[in-house]
C-alpha positions in Angstrom: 121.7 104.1 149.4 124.1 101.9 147.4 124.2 101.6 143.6 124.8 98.5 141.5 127.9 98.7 139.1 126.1 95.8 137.4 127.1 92.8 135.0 124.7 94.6 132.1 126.7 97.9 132.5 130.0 95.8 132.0 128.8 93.4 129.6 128.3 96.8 127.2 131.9 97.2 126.8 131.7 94.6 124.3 129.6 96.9 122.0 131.5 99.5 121.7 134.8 101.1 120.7 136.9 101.1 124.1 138.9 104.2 124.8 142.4 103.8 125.6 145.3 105.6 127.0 148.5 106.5 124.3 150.8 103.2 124.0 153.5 103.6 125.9 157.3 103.1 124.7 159.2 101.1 127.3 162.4 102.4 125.8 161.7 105.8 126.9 161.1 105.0 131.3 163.0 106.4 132.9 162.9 105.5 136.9 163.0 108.5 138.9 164.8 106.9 141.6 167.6 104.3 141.5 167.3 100.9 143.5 163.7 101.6 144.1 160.3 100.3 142.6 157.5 103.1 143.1 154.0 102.5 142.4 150.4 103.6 143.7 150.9 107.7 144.2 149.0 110.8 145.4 149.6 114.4 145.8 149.4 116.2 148.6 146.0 118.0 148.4 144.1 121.4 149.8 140.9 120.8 151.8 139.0 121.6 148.7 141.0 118.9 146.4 143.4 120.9 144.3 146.7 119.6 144.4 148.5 121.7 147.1 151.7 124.2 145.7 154.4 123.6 148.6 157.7 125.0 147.7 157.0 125.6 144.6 155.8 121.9 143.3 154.1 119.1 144.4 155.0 117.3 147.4 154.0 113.5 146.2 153.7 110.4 148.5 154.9 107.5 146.5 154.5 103.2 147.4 158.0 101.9 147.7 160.2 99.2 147.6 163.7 98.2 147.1 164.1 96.8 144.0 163.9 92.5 144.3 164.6 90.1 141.6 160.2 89.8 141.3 158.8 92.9 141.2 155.4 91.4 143.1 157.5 90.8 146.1 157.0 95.0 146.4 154.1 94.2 147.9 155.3 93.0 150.7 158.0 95.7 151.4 156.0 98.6 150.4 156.4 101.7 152.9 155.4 105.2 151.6 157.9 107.4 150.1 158.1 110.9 150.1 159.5 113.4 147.1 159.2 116.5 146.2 157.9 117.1 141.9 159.3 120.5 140.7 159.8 122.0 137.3 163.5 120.9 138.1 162.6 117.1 138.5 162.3 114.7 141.5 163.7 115.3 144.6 163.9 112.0 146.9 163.1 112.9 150.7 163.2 109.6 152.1 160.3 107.5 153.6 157.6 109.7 154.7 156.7 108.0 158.0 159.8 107.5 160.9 160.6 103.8 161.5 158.7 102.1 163.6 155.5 104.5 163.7 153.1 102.9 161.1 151.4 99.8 163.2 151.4 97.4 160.1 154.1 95.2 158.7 153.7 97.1 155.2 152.6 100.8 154.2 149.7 100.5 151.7 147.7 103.7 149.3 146.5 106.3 151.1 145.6 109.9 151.2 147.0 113.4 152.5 146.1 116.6 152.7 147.3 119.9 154.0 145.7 122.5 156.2 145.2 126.0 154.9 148.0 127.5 156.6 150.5 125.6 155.1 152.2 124.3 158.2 150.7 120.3 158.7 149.9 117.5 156.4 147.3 115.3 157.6 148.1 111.5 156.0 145.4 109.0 156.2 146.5 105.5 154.8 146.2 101.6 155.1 148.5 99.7 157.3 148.9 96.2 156.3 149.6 93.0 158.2 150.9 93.7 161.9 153.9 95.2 163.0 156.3 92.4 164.1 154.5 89.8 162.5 157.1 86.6 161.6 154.4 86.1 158.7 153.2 88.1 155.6 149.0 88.8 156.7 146.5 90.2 154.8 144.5 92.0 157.1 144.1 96.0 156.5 143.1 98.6 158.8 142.8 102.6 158.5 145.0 104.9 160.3 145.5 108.5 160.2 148.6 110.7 161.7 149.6 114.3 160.9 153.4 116.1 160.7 154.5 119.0 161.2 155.3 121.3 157.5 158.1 123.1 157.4 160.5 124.7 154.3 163.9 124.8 155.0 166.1 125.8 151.9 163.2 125.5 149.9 162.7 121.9 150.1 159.8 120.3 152.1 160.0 118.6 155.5 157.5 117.0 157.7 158.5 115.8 161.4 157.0 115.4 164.5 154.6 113.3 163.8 151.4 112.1 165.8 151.1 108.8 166.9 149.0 106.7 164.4 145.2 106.6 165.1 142.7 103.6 163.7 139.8 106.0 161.9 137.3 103.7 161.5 137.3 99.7 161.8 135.5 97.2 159.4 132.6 96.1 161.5 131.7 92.6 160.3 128.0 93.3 159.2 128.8 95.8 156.3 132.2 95.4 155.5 133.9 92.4 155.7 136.7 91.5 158.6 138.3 88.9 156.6 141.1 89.6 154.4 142.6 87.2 152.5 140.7 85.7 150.4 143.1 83.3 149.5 146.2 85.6 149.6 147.0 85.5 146.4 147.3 88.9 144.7 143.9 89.8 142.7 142.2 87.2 145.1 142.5 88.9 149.1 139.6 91.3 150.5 139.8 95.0 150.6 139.7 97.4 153.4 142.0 100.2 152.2 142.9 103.0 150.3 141.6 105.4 152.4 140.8 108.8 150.0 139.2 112.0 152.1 137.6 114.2 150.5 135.4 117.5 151.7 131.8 117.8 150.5 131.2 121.5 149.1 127.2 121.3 149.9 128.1 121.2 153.7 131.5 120.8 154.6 131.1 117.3 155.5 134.2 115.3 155.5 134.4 111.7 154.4 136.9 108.6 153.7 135.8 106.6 150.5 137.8 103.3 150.3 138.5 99.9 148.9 136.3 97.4 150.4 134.6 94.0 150.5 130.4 93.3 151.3 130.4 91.3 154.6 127.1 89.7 153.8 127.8 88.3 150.0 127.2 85.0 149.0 129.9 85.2 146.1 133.7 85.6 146.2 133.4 88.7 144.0 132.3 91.2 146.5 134.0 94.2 146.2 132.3 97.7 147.3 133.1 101.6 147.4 133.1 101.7 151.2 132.2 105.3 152.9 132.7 107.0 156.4 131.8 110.3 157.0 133.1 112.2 160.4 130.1 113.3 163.0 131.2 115.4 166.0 135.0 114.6 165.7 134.4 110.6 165.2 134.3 108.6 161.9 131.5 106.9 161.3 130.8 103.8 158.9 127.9 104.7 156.0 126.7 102.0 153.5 129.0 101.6 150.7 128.2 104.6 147.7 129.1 101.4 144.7 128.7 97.7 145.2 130.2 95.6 142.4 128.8 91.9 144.1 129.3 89.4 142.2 130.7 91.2 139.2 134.1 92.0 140.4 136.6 91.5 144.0 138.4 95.0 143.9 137.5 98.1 143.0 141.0 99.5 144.0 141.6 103.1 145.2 138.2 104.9 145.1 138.4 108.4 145.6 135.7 111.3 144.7 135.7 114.7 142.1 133.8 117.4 143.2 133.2 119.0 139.5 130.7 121.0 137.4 128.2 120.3 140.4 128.3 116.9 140.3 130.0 113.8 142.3 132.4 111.5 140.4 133.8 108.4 141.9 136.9 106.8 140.4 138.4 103.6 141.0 140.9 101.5 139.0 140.3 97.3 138.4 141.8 94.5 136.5 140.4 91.8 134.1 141.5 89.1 136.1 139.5 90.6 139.2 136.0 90.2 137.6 133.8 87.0 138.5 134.9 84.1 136.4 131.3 83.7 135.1 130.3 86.8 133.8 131.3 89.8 132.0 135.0 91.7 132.3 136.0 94.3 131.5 139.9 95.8 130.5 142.5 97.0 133.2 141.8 100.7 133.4 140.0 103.6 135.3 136.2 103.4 135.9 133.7 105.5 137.5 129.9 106.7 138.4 128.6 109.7 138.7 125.9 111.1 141.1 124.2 114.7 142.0 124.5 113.6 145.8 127.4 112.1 147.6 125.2 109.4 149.0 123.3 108.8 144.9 122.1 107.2 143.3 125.2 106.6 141.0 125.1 105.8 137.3 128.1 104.7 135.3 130.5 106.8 133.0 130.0 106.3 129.6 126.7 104.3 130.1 129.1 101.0 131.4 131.7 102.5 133.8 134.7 102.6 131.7 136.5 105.4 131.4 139.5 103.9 129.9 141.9 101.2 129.2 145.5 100.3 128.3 145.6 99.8 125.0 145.0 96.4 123.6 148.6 96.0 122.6 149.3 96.9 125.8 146.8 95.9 128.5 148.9 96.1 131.8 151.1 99.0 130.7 150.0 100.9 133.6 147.4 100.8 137.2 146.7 102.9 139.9 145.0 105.9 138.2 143.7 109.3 140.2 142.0 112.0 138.8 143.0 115.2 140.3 140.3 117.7 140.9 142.1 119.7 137.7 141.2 116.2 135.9 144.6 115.4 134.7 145.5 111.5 135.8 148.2 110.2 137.3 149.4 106.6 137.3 152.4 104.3 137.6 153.9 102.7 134.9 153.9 98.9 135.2 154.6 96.3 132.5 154.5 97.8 129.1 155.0 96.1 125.8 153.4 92.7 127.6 150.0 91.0 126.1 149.7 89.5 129.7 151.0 89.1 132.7 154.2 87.0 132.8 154.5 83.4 135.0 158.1 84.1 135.3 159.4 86.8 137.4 162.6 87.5 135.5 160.4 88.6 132.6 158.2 91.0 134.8 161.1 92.3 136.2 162.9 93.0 132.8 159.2 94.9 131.7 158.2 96.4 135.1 158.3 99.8 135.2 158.5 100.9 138.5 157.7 104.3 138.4 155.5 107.5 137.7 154.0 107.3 134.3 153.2 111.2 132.3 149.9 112.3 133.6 146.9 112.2 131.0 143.9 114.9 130.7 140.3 113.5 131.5 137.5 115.4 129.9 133.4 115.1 132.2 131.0 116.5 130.8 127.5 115.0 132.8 127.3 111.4 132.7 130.7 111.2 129.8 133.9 110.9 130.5 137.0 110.8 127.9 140.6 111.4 127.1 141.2 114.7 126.4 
C-alpha cells in the first residue's frame, strides 16, 4: 500500500503558523575539521535504533569533501568520513571506506549499524556515478559492506572490510532506472540514501530510501522506496510515501519505531516541489502509520514538522531523528534569504559542518520542537 503525501496536505502550510528551528548565528560555526566541508551524517546505530555507545561516544559517518572555491562542487567529491563524537570533542579517523573499494565515482548518505557484540559495523550506503568514469553521472545504486570493530587506545577502528555488495537494484517498473533528470542539483532522480531499520512486531529488516516512481507522467515524482530482506535476499516492496507530482526528492527517509507507532522522516527543499502547485519550506517532514506498510497520514495534519526560520530558510538540511528523537543536521548557509548565484558568496556563508542537535517531541499524529 502506498500513501499520498498530497498537494491539499501541503497547500495547509499556508494556514498555519509554521514551526521553525532557533536562528542560527553564523558567527558562532565552528568547523570541526579544517580543509574539509562535512554535510549529510548518521550515527552508528544498534539493531534496535539507538545510537550505538562505542568507546565511550558516538562513532559518526560524515559526507566529505575538500574544501573548493564552490561549495556545490562537494558533491562531486563526496566520500564518507569517519570520526569519533566524545564529551572531549571530534576526533578525525580518516575516510571510512579504503581507496578503491566503494564501486562509484562518489560516496553518497547512507546508513550503519553495529552488531550486538560490538565487534562489526555493517554500512549500507549509495555509490554514485561509476568508478573510473572520465565524466561526473548521475546514476545511484545501493551497496552494503561490513568491517571489522575494534578499540585500540580507546579510539575506534574498523578494517578488513568486505567487498561491496549491490542490495537491491531499481527495477524499471516501480522505481525508476534513470537518474538525471537533467543533472542539475534539485532536478536528478533518486535511488539512494539507503536507511535500515528493524521492525519490533517481527524482526523484519528493511531499507527505506530516496527514490523516484518509474511509471509517472510528471517530472515531480519522488517516492519513499522500501525493501525488506526474505530468506537472506533483499526484496523490492511498493514505495510506503509517494509525493507524484507534488515534489522530485524526498531526501533521506528513514523510520522511528516510537510509542507503538511508525514515523517516517525525510528532509526536502522549496525549490524541489512541482512548479504548479503548492510548496512548502526547506525542513524535516514526516507521516506516521500503525503498520510499516500504512496507511500513512502526515505530521501535523500537512507533513511539516519544521522549517528554517524565515529569516533564515537554508540555514541548515539533512535532518535525522534518532530513535531518542533528538535531530541532527548540517549546517549550510545561514544568514542567506536564498540561495546565492555566485559561488564566492555560498562559500563565504556555507557552513560545512555538524549543526547542535535539536529535541523533537511525537505524540500520535503531532510532531514539534521540544
Amino acid at each position: 500500500m502506498t500513501s499520498a503525501w498530497s498537494a491539499q496536505a501541503v497547500a495547509a502550510i499556508a494556514d498555519g503558523a509554521v514551526p521553525t528551528a532557533p536562528l542560527i548565528d553564523f558567527a558562532t560555526v565552528t568547523p570541526i575539521l579544517s580543509g574539509f566541508d562535512l554535510w549529510d551524517y548518521w550515527p552508528v546505530q544498534e539493531c534496535d535504533g539507538h545510537t550505538a555507545v562505542i568507546a565511550g561516544g558516538t562513532l559518526c559517518m560524515l559526507l566529505s569533501a575538500p574544501v573548493w572555491p564552490d561549495p556545490d562542487d562537494r558533491h562531486a567529491l563526496a566520500r564518507i568520513r569517519l570520526m569519533h563524537h566524545t564529551a572531549a570533542g571530534w576526533r578525525d579517523l580518516g575516510p571510512a571506506l579504503p581507496d578503491g573499494l566503494a564501486p562509484g565515482s562518489r560516496e553518497w548518505s547512507g546508513s550503519a549499524i553495529v552488531s550486538p557484540a560490538h565487534d562489526r559495523v555493517t554500512l549500507y550506503f549509495t555509490a554514485a556515478g561509476h568508478r573510473g568514469e572520465t565524466r561526473i553521472g548521475f546514476e545511484q545504486r545501493l551497496f552494503e559492506c561490513s568491517a571489522t570493530l575494534e578499540i585500540r587506545d580507546g579510539v575506534p577502528e574498523l578494517s578488513n572490510w568486505t567487498a561491496p555488495v549491490e542490495s537491491v537494484v531499481a527495477d524499471g517498473a516501480i522505481y525508476s532506472r534513470d537518474m538525471t533528470g537533467g543533472g542539475a542539483i534539485g532536478t536528478i532522480k533518486a535511488f539512494r540514501d539507503p536507511a535500515w531499520f528493524r521492525d519490533p512486531a517481527d524482526g523484519a529488516e528493511y531499507l527505506a530510501f530516496a527514490a523516484s516512481l518509474a511509471q509517472s507522467s510528471s517530472v515531480w515524482n519522488g517516492a519513499v522506496g522500501l525493501a525488506r530482506r526474505e530468506s537472506g535476499q533483499w526484496t523490492l516492496r511498493a514505495p510506503i510515501i509517494s509525493a507524484d507530482g507534488l515534489n522530485n526528492e524526498l531526501e533521506r527517509p528513514h523510520i522511528v519505531h516510537h510509542d507503538a507507532r511508525y514515523y517516517c522522516f525525510w528532509s526536502t527543499q522549496r525549490k524541489v516541489f512541482a512548479s504548479d502547485g503548492p510548496a512548502g519550506p526547506n525542513g524535516l517532514y514526516g507521516m506516521v502509520a500503525d503498520r510499516i506498510d500504512g496507511p500513512w497520514t502526515p505530521l501535523n495534519g500537512t507533513g511539516l514538522v519544521f522549517a528554517n526560520p524565515a529569516a533564515a530558510p537554508i540555514q541548515t538540511y539533512s535532518w535525522q531523528v534518532l530513535a531518542d528523537l533528538s535531530v541532527i543536521s548540517f549546517v549550510d548557509r545561514p544568514g542567506l534569504a536564498e540561495e546565492p548565484a555566485d559561488p564566492a558568496t555560498a562559500r563565504r556563508h556555507f557552513g560545512g559542518t555538524p549543526a547542535m542537535p535539536l529535541q523533537l517531541s511525537l505524540e500520535a499524529d503531532r510532531a514539534w520542537l521540544a
